[in-house]
N, C-alpha and C positions, 0 to 999 in steps of 0.2 A: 374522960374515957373510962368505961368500966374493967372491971377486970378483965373479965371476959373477953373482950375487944382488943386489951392490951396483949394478952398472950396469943391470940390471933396474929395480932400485928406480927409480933415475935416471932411466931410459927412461918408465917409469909417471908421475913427476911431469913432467917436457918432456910430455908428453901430454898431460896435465890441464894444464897451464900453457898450452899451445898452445890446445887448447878456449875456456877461458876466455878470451882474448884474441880469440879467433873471436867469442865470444857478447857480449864487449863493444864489440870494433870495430866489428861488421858494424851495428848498427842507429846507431852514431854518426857511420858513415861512410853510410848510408842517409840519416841527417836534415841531414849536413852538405851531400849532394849536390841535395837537394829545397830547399837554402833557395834563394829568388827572389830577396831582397831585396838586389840588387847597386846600387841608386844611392842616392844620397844627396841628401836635401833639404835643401838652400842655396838661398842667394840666387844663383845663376847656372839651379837647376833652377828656381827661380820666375820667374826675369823668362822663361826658356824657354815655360815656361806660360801668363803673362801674369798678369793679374789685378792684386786690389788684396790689400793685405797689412799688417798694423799687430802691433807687437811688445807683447803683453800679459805679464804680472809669468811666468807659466807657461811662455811660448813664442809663437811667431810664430802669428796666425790668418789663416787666409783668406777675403775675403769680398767682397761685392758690395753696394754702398750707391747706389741707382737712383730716379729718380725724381723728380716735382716738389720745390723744397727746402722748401718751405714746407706739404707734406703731410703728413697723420699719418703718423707710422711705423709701418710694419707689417713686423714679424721672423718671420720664417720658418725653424725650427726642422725639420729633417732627423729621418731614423730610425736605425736600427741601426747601420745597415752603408752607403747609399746615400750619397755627400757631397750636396752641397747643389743639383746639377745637376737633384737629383727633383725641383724647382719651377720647372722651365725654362718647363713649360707656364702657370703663376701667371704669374709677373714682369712681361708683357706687359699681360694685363688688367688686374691689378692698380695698375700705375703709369700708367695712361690713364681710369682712375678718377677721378685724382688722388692714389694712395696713396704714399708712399717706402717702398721696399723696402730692408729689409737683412736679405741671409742672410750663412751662413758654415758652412764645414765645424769641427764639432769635431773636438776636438784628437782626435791617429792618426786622421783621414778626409782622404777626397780630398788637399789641399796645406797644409793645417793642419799642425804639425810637432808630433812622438809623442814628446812629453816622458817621462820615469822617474817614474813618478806612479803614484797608487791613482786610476780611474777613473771615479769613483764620482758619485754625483748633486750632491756639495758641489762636487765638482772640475768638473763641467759648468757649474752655479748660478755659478761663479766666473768661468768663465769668459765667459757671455754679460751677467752685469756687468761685469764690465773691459772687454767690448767696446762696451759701449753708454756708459763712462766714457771710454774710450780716443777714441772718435767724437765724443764732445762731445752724443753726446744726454741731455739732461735730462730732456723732457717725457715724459709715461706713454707709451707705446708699446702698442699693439696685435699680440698674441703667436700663431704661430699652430704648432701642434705635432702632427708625424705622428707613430702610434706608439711608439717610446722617445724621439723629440722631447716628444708630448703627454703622457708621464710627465715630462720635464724639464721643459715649459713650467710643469704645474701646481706642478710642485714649486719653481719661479722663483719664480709666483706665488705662491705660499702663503710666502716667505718674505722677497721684494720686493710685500708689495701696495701702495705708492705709486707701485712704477714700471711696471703694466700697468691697463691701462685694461679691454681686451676680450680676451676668450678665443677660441680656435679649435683645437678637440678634431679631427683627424681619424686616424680608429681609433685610439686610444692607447690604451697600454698603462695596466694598472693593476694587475698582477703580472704575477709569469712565464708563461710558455706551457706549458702540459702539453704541447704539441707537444713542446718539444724539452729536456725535462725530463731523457731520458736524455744527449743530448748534453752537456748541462752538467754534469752528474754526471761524468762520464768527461773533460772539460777541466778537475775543479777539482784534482788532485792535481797534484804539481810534478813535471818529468818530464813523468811521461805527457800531460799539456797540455800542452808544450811541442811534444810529438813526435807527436801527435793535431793540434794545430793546424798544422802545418806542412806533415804528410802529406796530411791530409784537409778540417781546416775551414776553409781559407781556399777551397779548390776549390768548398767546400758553401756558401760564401757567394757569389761568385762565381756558380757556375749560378742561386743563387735569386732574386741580384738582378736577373739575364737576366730569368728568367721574371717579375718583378713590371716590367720595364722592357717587357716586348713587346709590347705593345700601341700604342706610342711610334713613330710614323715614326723616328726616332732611335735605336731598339733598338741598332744595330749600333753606333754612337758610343757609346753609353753603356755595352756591353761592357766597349767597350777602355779607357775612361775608369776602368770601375771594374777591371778588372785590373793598371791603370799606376799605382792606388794604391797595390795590393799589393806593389810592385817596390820602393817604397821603405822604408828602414829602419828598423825600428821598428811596423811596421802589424802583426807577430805578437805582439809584446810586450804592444801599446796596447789592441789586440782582446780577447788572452785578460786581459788585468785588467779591462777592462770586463764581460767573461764573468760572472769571479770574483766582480765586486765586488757594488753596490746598484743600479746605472744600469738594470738590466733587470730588478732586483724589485718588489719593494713599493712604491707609491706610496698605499696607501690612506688613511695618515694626510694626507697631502697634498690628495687629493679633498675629504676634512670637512673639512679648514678653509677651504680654497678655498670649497667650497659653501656656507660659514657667510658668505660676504662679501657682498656686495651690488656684485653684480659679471656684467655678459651674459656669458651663456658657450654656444655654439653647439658640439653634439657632432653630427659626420659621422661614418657607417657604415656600411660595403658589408657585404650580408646574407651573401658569399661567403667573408667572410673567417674564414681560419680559424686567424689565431695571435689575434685579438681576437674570445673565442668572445662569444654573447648572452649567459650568464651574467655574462660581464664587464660590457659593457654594461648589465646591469639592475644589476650592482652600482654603475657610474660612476653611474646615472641616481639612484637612492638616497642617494649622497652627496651630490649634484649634485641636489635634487631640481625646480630651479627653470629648468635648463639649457635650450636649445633643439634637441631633436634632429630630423636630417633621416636617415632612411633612406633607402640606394639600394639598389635592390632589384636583384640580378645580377652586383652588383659587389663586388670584393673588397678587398685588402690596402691598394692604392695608388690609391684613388678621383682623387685629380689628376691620375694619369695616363690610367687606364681612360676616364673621365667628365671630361677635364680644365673643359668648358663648366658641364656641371652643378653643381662644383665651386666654379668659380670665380663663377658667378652668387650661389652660395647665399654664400660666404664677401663679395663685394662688397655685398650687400645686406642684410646680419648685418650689418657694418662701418657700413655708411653710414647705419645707423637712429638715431636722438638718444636 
């Protein structure tokens, strides 16, 4: 080969060398410059915050324990994505009742801290026994669970039935959402979920919790409440394993044994809602065939918030019946 030919050659590969390095910089230099997550959660950004806070075998939880002391406990179990803030409108009537209230963000929510873990329904069921062992509460407790709350709650209960006395279904899940059945397909590869969740589904969680919070004198608080979760370390990781894992499937075997107990159990459902279609529903109701359900009619996702009154009437007087 002549010179000439040889530095050709040469030229052709620095080319293709150069390309390549184009086509793999550019999108890791795209996802390095979208990540958000610049603070970190310690014990200086929690006392910033306030709150109460207790160190379980997993990691730090945070939660809110309210209430007369000498009342039933009643646990209040979040959904998806919203920490534990979406029962701000509860807490009030609830503990003038006479009830104690104890919520808590799980773990990657709100100031809960996003441990390296498979996210799964064992790993939740773990964690709200350690917190109710960590508290010092013994006696059965009264569970109440928003959709992939009320899939965790049942699945609590179906696997702790000495330690829940009464039930409170509002819209829970009892599989996935054909709604967002493509979205999870497209976060389950490694890679491309990483670089999907980063670009796009945290933004997608973020607007939707807006729009199920609106209705809320508080909307604008709780925006920013739920974007300042985002900012900390760990909430892209904690999210897409939860995506990946059980926490937002199947809970059907859970339902039947639940239902096989001898056990109240009160199912709330807004007719609007539409990641908890009525087929679902008539399938809860079939497990569950002994349940009590109350429909609202007009209402949708987040019936506590929408209906906080309706709401809260029907769950204090589920509760307070012998």
């Amino acid at each position: 080969m002549s010179g000439g030919n040889k530095q050709h050659g040469w030229r052709n590969v620095l080319i293709i060398a150069v390309v390549i390095l184009i086509v793999i910089i550019t999108p890791l230099s795209i996802y390095a410059s979208a990540d958000i997550e610049k603070k970190d959660l310690d014990d200086a950004a929690r006392a910033q915050q306030g709150g109460s806070y207790v160190r379980l075998s997993d990691g730090v939880t945070h939660y809110e324990l309210i209430g007369p002391e000498t009342g039933q406990v009643v646990v209040l179990i979040h959904g998806f994505s919203i920490p534990m803030y979406v029962w701000d409108a509860q807490v009030e009537p609830l503990t003038q009742a006479g009830f104690r209230i104890l919520r808590y963000d799980m773990y990657g929510k709100g100031y809960s801290d996003r441990p390296e873990a498979n996210y799964s329904q064992a790993f939740f069921r773990k964690q709200l026994i350690n917190l109710l062992d960590g508290l010092n509460i013994q006696k059965s407790i009264d569970l109440v669970g928003l959709s992939v709350g009320g899939g965790l709650a049942v699945d609590f209960t179906a696997n702790f039935p000495d330690r829940v006395n009464k039930l409170v279904l509002v819209d829970p899940v009892i599989t996935s959402s054909a709604k967002y059945d493509s979205l999870m397909k497209l976060l389950g590869p490694p890679v491309m979920g990483e670089f999907l969740m980063r670009l796009v589904t945290t933004k997608i969680l973020a607007d939707r919790a807006a729009d199920l919070m609106k209705k809320s004198p508080k909307a604008a608080e709780y925006d920013n409440l739920f974007r300042d979760q985002t900012r900390y370390k760990g909430f892209e990781r904690a999210t897409l394993s939860m995506i990946r894992g059980d926490a937002i499937k199947d809970y059907r075997a859970d339902y039947l044994t639940v239902g096989q107990q001898n056990r109240p159990v009160m199912l709330i459902w807004g007719t609007l809602d539409e990641d908890v279609t009525p087929s679902m529903v008539q399938e809860i109701r079939k497990a569950m065939p002994n349940l009590d359900f109350k429909q609202l009619d007009g209402i949708g996702h987040d019936p506590q918030v929408e209906a906080p009154d309706k709401v809260n009437s029907l769950v204090i007087d589920f509760l307070k019946q012998q």
